[in-house]
mmCIF file of the N, C-alpha and C atoms, coordinates in Angstrom:
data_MODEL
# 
_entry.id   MODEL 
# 
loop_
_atom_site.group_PDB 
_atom_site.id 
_atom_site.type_symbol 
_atom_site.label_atom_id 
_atom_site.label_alt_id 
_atom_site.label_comp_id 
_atom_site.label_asym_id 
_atom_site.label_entity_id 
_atom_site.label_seq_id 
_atom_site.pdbx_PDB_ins_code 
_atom_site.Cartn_x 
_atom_site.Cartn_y 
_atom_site.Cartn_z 
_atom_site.occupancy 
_atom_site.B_iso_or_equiv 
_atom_site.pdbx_formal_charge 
_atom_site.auth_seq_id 
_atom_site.auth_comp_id 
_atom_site.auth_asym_id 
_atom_site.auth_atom_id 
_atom_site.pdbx_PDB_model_num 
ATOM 1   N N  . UNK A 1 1  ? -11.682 15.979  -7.943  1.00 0.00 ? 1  UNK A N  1 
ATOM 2   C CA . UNK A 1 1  ? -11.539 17.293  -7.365  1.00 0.00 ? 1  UNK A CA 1 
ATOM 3   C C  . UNK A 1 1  ? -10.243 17.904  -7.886  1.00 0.00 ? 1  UNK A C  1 
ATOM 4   N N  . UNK A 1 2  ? -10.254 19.290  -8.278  1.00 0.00 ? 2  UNK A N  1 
ATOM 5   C CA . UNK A 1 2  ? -9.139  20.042  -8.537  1.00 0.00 ? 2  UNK A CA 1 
ATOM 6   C C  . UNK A 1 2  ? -8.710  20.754  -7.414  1.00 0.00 ? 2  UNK A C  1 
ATOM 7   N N  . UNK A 1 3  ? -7.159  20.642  -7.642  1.00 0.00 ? 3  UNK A N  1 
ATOM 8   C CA . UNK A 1 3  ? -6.385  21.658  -6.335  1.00 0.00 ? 3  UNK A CA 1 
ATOM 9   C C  . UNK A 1 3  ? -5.255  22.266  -6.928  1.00 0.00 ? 3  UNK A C  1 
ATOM 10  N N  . UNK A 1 4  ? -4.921  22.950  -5.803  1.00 0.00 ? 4  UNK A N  1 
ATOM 11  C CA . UNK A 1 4  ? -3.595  23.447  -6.498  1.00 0.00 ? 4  UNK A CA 1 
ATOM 12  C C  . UNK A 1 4  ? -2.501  23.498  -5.313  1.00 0.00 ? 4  UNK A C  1 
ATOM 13  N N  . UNK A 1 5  ? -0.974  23.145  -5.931  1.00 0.00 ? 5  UNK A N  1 
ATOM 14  C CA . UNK A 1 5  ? -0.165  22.964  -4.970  1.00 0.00 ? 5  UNK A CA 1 
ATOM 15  C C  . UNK A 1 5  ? 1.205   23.471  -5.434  1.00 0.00 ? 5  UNK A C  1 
ATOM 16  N N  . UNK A 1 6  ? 1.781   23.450  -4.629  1.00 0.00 ? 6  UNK A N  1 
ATOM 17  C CA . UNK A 1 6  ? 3.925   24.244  -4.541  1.00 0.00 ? 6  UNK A CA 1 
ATOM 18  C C  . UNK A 1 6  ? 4.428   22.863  -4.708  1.00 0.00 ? 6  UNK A C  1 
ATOM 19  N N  . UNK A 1 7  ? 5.008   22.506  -5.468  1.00 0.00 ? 7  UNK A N  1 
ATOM 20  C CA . UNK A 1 7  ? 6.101   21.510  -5.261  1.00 0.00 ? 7  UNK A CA 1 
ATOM 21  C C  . UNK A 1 7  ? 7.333   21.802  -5.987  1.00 0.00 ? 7  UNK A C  1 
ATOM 22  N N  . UNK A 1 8  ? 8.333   21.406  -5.222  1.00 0.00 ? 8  UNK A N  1 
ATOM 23  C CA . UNK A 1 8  ? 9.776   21.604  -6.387  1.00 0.00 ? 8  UNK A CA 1 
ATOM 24  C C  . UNK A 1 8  ? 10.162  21.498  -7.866  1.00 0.00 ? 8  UNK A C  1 
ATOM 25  N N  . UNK A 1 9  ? 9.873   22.251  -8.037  1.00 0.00 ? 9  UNK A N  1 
ATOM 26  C CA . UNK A 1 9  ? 10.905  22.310  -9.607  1.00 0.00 ? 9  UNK A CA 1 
ATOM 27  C C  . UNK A 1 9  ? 11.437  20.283  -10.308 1.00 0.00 ? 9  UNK A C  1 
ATOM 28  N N  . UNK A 1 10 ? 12.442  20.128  -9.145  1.00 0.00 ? 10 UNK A N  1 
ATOM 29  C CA . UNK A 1 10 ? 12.933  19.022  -9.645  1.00 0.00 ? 10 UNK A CA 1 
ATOM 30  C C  . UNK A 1 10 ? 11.687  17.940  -9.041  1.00 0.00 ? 10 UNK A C  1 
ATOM 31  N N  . UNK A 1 11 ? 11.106  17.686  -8.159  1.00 0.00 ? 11 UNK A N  1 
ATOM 32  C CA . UNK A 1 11 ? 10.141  16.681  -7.937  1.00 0.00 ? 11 UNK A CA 1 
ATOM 33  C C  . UNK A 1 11 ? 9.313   16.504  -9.607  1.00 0.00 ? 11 UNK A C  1 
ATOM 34  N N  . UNK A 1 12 ? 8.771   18.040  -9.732  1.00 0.00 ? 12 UNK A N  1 
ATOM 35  C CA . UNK A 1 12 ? 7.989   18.141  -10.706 1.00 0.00 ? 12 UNK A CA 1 
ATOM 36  C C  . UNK A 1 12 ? 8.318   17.623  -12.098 1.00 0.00 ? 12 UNK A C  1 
ATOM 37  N N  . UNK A 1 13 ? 9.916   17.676  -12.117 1.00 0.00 ? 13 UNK A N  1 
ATOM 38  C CA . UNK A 1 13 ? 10.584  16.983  -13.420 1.00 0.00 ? 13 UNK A CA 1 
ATOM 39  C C  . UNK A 1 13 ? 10.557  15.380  -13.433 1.00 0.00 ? 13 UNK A C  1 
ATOM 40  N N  . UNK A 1 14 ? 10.922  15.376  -12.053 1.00 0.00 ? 14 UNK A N  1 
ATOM 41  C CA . UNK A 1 14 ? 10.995  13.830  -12.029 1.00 0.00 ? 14 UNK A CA 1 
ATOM 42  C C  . UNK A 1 14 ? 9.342   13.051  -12.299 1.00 0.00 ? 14 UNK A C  1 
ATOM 43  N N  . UNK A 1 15 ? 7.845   13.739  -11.860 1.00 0.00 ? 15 UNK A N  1 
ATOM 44  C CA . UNK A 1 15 ? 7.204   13.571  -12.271 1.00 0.00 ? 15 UNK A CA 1 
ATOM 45  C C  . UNK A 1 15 ? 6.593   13.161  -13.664 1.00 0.00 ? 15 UNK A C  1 
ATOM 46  N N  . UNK A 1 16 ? 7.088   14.484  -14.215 1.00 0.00 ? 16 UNK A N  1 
ATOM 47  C CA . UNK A 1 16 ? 6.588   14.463  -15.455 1.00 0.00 ? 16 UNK A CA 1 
ATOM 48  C C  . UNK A 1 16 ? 7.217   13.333  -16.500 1.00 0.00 ? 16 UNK A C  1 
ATOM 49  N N  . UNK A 1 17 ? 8.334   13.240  -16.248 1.00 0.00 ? 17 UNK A N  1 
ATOM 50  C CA . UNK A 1 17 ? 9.098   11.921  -16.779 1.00 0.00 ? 17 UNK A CA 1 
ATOM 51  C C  . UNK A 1 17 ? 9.114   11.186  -16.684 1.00 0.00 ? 17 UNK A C  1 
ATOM 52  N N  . UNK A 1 18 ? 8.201   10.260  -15.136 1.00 0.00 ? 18 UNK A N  1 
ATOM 53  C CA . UNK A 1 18 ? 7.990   9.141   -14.762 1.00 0.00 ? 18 UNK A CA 1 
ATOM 54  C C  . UNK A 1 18 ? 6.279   9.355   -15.611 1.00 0.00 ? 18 UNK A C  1 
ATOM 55  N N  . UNK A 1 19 ? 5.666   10.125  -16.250 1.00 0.00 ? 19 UNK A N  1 
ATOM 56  C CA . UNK A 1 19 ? 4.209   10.493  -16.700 1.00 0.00 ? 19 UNK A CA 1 
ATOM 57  C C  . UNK A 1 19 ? 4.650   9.903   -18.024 1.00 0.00 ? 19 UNK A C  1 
ATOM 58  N N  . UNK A 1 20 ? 5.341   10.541  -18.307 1.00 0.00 ? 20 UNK A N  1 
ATOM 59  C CA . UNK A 1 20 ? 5.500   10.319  -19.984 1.00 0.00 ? 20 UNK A CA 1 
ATOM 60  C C  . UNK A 1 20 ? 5.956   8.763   -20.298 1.00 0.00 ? 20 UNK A C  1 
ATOM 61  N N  . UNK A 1 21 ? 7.260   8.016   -19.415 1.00 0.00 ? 21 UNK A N  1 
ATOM 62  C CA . UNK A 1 21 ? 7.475   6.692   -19.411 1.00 0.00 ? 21 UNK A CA 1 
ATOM 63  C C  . UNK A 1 21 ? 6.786   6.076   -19.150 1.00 0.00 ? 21 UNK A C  1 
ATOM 64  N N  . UNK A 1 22 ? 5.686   5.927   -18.234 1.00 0.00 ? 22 UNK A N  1 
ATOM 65  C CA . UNK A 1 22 ? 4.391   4.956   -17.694 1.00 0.00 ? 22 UNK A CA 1 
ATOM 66  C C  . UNK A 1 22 ? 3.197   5.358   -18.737 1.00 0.00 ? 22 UNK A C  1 
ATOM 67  N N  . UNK A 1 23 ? 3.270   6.683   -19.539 1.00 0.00 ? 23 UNK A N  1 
ATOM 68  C CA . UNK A 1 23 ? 2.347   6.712   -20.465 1.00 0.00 ? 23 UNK A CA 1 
ATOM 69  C C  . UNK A 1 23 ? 1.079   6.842   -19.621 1.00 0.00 ? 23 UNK A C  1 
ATOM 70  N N  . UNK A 1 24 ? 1.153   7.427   -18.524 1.00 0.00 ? 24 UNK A N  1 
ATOM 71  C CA . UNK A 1 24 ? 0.184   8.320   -17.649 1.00 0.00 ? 24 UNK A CA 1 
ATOM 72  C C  . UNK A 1 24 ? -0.183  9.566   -17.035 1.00 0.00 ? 24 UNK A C  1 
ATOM 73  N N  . UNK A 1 25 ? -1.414  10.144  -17.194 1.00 0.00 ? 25 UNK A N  1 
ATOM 74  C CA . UNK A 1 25 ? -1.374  11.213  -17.029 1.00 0.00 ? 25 UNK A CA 1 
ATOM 75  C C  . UNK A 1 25 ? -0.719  11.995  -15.741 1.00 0.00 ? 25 UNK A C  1 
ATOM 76  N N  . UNK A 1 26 ? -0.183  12.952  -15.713 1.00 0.00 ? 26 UNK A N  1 
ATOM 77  C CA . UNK A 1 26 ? 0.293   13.664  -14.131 1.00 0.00 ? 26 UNK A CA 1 
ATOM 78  C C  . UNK A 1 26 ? -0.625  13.906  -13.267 1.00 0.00 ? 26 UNK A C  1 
ATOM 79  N N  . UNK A 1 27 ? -1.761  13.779  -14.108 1.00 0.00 ? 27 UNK A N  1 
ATOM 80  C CA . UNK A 1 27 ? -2.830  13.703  -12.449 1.00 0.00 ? 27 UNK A CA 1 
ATOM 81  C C  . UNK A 1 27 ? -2.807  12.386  -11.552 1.00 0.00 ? 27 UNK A C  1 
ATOM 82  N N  . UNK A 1 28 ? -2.607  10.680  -13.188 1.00 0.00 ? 28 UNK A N  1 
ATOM 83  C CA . UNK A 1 28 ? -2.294  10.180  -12.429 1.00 0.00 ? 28 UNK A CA 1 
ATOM 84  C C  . UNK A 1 28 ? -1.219  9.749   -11.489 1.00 0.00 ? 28 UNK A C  1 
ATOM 85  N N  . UNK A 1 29 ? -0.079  10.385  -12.306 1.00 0.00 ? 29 UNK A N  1 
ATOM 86  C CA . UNK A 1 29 ? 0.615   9.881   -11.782 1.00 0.00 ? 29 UNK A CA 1 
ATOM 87  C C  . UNK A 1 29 ? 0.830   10.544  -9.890  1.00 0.00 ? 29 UNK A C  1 
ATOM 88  N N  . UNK A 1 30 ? 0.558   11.864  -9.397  1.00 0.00 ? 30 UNK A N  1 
ATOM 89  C CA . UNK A 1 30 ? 0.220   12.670  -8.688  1.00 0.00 ? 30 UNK A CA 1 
ATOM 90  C C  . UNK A 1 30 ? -1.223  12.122  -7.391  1.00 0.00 ? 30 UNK A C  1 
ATOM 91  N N  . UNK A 1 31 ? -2.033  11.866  -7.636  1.00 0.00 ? 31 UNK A N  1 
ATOM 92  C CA . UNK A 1 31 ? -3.053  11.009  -7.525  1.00 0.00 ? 31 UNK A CA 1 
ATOM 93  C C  . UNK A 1 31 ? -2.211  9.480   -7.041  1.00 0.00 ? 31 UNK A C  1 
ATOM 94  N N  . UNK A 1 32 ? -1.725  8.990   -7.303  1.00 0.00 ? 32 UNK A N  1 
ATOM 95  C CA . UNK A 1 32 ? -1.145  7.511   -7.047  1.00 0.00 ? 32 UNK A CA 1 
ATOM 96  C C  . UNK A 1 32 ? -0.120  8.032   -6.015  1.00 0.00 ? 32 UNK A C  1 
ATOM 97  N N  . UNK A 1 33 ? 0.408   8.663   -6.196  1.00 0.00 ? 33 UNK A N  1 
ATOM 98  C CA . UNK A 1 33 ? 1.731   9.012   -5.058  1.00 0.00 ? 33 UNK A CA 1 
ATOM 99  C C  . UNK A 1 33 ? 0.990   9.523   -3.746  1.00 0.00 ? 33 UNK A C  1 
ATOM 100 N N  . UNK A 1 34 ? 0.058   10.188  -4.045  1.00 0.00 ? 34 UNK A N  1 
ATOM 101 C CA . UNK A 1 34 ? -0.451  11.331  -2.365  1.00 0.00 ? 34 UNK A CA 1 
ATOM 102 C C  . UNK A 1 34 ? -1.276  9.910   -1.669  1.00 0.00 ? 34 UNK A C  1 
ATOM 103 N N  . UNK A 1 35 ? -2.286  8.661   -2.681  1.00 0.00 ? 35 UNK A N  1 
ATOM 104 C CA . UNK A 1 35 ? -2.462  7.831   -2.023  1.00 0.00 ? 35 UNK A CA 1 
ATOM 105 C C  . UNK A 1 35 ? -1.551  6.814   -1.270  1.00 0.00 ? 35 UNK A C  1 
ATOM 106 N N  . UNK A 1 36 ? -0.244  6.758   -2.036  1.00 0.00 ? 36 UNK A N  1 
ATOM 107 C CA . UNK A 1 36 ? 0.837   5.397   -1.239  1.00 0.00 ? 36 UNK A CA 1 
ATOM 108 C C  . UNK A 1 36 ? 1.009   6.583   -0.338  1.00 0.00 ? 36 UNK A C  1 
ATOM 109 N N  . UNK A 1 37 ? 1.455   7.649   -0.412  1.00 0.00 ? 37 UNK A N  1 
ATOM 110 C CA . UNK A 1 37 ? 1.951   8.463   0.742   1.00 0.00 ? 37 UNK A CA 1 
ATOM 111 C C  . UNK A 1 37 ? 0.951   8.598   1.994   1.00 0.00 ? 37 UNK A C  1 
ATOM 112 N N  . UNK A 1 38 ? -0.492  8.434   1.754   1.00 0.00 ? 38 UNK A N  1 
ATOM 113 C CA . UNK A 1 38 ? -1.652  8.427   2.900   1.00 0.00 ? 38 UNK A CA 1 
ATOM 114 C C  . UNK A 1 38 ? -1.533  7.095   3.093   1.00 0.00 ? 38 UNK A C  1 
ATOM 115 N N  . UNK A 1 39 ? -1.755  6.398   2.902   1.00 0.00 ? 39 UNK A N  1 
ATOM 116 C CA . UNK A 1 39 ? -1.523  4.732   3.080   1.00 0.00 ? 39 UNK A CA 1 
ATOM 117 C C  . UNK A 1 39 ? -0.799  4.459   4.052   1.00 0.00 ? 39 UNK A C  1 
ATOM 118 N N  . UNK A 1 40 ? 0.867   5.523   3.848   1.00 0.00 ? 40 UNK A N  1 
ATOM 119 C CA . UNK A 1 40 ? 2.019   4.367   4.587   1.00 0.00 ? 40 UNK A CA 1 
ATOM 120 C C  . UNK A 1 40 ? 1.532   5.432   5.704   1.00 0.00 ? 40 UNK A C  1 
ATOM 121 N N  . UNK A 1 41 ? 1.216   6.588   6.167   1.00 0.00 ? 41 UNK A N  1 
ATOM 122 C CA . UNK A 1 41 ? 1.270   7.630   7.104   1.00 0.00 ? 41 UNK A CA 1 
ATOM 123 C C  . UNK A 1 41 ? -0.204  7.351   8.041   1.00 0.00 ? 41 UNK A C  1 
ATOM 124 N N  . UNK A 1 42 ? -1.125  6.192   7.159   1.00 0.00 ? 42 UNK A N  1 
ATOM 125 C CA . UNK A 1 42 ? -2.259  6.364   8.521   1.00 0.00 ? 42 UNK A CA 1 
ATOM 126 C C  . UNK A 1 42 ? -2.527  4.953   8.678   1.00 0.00 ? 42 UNK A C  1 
ATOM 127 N N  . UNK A 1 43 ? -1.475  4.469   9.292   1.00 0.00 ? 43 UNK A N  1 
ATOM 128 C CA . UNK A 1 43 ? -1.265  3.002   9.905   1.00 0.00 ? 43 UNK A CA 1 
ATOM 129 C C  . UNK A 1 43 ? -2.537  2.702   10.339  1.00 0.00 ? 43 UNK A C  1 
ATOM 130 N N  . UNK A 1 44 ? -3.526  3.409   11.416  1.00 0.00 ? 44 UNK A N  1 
ATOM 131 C CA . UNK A 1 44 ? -4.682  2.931   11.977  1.00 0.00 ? 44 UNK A CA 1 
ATOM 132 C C  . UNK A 1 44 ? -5.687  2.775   11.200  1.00 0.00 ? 44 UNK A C  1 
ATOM 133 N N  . UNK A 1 45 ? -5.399  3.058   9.511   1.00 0.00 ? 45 UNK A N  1 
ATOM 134 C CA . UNK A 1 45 ? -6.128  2.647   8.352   1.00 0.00 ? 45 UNK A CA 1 
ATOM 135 C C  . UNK A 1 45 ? -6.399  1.362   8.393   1.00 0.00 ? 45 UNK A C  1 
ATOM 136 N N  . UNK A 1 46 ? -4.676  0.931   7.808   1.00 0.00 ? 46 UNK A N  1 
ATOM 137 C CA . UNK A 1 46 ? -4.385  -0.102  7.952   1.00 0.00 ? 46 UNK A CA 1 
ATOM 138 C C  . UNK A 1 46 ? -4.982  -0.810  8.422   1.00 0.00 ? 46 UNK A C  1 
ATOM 139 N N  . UNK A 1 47 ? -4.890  -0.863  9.919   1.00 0.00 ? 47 UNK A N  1 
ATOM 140 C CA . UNK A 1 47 ? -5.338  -1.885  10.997  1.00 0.00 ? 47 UNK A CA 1 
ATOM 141 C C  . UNK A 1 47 ? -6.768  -1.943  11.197  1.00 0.00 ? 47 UNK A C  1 
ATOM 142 N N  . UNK A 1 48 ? -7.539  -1.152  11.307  1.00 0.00 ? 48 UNK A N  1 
ATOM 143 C CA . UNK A 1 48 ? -8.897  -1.204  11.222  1.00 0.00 ? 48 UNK A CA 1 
ATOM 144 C C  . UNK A 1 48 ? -9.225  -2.148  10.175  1.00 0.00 ? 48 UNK A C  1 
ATOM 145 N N  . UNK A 1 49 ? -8.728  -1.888  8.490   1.00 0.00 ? 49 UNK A N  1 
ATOM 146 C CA . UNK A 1 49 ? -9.044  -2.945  7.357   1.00 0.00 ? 49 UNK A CA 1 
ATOM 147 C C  . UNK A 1 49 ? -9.234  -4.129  7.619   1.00 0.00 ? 49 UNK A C  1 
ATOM 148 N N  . UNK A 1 50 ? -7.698  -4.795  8.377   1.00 0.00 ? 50 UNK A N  1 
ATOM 149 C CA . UNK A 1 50 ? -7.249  -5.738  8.699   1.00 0.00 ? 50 UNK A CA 1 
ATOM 150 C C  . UNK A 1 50 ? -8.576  -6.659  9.998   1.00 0.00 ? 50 UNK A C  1 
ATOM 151 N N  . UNK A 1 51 ? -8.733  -5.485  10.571  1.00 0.00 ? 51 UNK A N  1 
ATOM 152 C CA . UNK A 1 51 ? -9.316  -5.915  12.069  1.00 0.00 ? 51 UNK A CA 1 
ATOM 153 C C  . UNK A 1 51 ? -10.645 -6.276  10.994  1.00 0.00 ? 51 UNK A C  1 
ATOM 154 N N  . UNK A 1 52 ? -11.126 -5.872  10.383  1.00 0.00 ? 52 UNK A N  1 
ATOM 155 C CA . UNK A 1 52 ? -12.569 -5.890  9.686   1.00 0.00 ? 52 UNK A CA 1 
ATOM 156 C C  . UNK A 1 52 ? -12.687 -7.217  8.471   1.00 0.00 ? 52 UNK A C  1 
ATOM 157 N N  . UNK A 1 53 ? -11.388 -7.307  7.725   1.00 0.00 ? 53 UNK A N  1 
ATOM 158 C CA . UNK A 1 53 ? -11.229 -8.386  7.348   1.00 0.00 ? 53 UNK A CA 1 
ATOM 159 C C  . UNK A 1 53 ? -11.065 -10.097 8.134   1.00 0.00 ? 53 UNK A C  1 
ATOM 160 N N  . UNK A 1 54 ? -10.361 -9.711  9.192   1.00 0.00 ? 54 UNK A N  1 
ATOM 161 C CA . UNK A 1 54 ? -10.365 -10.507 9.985   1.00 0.00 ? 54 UNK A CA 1 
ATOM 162 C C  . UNK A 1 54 ? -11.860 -11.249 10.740  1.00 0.00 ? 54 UNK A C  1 
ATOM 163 N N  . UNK A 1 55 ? -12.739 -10.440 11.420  1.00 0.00 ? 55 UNK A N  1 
ATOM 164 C CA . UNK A 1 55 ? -13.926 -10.196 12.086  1.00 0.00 ? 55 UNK A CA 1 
ATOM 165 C C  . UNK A 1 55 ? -15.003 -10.760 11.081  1.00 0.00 ? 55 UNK A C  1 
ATOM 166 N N  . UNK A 1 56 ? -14.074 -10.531 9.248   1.00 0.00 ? 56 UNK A N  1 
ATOM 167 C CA . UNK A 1 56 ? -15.495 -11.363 8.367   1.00 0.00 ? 56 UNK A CA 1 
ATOM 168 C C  . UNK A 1 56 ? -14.849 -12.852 8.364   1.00 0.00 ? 56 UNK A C  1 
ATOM 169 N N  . UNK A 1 57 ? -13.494 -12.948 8.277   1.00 0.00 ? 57 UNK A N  1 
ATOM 170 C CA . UNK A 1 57 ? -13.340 -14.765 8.304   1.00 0.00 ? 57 UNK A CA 1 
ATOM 171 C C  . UNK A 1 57 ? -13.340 -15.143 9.523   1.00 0.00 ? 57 UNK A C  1 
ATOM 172 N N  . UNK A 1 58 ? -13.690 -15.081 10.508  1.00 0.00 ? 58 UNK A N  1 
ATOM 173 C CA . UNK A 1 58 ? -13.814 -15.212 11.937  1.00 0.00 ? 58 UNK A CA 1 
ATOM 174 C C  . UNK A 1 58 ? -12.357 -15.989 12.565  1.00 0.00 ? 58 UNK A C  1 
ATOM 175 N N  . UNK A 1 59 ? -12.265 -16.257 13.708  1.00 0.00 ? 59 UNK A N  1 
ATOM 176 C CA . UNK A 1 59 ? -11.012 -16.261 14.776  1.00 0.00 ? 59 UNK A CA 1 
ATOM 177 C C  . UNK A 1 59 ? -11.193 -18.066 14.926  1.00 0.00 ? 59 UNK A C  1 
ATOM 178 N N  . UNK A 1 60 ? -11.763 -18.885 14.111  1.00 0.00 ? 60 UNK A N  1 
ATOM 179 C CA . UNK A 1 60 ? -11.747 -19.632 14.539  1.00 0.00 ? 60 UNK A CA 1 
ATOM 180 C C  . UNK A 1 60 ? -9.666  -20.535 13.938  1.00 0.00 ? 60 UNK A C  1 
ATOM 181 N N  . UNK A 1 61 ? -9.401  -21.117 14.594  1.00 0.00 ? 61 UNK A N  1 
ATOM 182 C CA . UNK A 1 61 ? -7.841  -21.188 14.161  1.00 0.00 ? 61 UNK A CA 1 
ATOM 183 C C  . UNK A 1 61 ? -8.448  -22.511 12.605  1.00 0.00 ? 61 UNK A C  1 
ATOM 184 N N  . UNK A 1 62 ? -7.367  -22.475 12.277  1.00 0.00 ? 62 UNK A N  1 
ATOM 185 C CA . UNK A 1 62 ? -7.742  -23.666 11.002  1.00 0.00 ? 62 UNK A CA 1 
ATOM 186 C C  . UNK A 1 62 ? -6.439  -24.445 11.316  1.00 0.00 ? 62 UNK A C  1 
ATOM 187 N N  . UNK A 1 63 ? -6.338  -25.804 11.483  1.00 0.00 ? 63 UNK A N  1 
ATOM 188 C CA . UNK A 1 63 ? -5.148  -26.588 11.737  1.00 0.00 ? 63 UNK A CA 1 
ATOM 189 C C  . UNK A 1 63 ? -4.278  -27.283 10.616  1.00 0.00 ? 63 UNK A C  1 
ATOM 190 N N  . UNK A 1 64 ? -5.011  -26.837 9.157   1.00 0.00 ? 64 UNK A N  1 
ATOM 191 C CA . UNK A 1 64 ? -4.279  -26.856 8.105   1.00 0.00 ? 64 UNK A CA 1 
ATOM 192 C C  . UNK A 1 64 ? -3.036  -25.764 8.134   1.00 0.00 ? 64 UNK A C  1 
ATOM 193 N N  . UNK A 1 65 ? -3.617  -24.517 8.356   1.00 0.00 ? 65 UNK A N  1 
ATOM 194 C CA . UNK A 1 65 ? -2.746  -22.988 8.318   1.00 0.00 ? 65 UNK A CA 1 
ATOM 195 C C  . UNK A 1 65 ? -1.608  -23.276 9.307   1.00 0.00 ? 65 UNK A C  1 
ATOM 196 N N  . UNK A 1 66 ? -2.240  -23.916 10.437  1.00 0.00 ? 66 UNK A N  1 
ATOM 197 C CA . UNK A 1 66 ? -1.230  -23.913 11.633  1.00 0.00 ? 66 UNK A CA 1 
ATOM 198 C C  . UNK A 1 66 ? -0.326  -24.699 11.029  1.00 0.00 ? 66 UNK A C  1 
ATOM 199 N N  . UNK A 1 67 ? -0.376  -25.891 11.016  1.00 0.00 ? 67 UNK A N  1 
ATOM 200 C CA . UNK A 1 67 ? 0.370   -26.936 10.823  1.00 0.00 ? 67 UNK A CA 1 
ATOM 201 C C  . UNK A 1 67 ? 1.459   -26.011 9.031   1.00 0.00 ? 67 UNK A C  1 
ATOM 202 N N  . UNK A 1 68 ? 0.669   -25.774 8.444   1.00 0.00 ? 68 UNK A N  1 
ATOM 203 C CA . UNK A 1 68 ? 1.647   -25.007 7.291   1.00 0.00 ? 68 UNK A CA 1 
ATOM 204 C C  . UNK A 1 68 ? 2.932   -24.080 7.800   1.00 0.00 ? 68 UNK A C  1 
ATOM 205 N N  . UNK A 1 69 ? 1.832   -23.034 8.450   1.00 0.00 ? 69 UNK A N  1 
ATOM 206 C CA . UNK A 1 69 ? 3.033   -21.757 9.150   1.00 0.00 ? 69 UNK A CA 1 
ATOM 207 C C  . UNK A 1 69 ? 4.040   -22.853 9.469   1.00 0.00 ? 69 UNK A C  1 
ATOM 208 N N  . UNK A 1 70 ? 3.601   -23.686 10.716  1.00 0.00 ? 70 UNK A N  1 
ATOM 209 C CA . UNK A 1 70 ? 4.826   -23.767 11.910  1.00 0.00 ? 70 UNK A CA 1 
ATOM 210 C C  . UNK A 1 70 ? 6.234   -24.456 10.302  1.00 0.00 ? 70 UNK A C  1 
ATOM 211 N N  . UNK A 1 71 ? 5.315   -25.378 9.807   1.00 0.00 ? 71 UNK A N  1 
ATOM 212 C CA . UNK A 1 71 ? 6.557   -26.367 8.510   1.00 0.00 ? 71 UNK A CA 1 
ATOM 213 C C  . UNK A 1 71 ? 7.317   -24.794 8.102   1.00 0.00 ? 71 UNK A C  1 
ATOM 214 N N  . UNK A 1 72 ? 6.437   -23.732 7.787   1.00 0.00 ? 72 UNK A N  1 
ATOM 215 C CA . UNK A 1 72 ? 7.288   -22.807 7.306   1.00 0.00 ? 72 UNK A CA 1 
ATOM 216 C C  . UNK A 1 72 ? 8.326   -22.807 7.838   1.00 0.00 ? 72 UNK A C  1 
ATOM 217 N N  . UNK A 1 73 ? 8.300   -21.763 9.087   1.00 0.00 ? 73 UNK A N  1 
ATOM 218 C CA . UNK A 1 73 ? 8.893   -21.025 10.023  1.00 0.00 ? 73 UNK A CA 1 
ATOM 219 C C  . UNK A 1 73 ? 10.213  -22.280 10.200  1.00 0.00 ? 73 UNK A C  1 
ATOM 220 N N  . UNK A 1 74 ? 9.766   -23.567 10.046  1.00 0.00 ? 74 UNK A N  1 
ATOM 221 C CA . UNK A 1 74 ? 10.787  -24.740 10.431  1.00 0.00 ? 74 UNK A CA 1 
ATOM 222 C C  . UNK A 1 74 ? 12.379  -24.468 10.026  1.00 0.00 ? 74 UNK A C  1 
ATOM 223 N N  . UNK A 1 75 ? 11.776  -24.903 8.071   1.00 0.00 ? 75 UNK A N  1 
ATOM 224 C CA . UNK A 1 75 ? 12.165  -24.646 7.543   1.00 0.00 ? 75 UNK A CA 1 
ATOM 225 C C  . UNK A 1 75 ? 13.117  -23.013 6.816   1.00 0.00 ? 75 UNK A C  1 
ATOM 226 N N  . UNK A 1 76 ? 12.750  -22.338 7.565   1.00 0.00 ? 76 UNK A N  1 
ATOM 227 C CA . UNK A 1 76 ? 12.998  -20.485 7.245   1.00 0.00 ? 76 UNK A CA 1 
ATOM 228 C C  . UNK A 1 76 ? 14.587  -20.278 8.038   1.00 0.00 ? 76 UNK A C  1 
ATOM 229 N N  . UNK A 1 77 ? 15.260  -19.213 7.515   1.00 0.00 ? 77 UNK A N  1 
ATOM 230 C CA . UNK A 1 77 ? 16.727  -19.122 7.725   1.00 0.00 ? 77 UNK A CA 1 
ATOM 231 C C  . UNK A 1 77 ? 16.430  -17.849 8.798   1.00 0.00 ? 77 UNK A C  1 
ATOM 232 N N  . UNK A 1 78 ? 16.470  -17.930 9.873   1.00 0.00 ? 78 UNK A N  1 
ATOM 233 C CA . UNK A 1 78 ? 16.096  -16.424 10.770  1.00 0.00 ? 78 UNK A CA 1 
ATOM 234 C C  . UNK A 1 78 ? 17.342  -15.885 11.170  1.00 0.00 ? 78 UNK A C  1 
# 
């Protein structure tokens, strides 16, 4: 889909220069930013994914994982 938008002068520089160094187009590079920017802004995305990923490996606990975490956490500098 095409749109059209206002953005700053200097955003737009800094764009185009991060386009030309990554050797990608400004749509993509434009396109990649508005998605991390929807990403971090609709947390209940997030969590739904998560809840749905979860719901396919089911809730049963695994006592390998457990027993791993806790050695982690043992071992970890908090």
């Amino acid at each position: 889909m095409k749109t059209a938008v206002s953005i700053p002068d200097q955003v737009f520089e800094q764009a185009e220069r991060l386009a030309r160094r990554t050797r990608k187009s400004r749509s993509h590079v434009f396109s990649n930013a508005l998605r991390e920017y929807v990403g971090r802004h609709a947390p209940d995305e997030v969590t739904e994914a998560m809840n749905r990923v979860c719901d396919q490996v089911g809730a049963q606990p695994d006592r390998f994982v457990g027993r791993a975490a806790r050695q982690t956490l043992e071992h970890s500098e908090w």
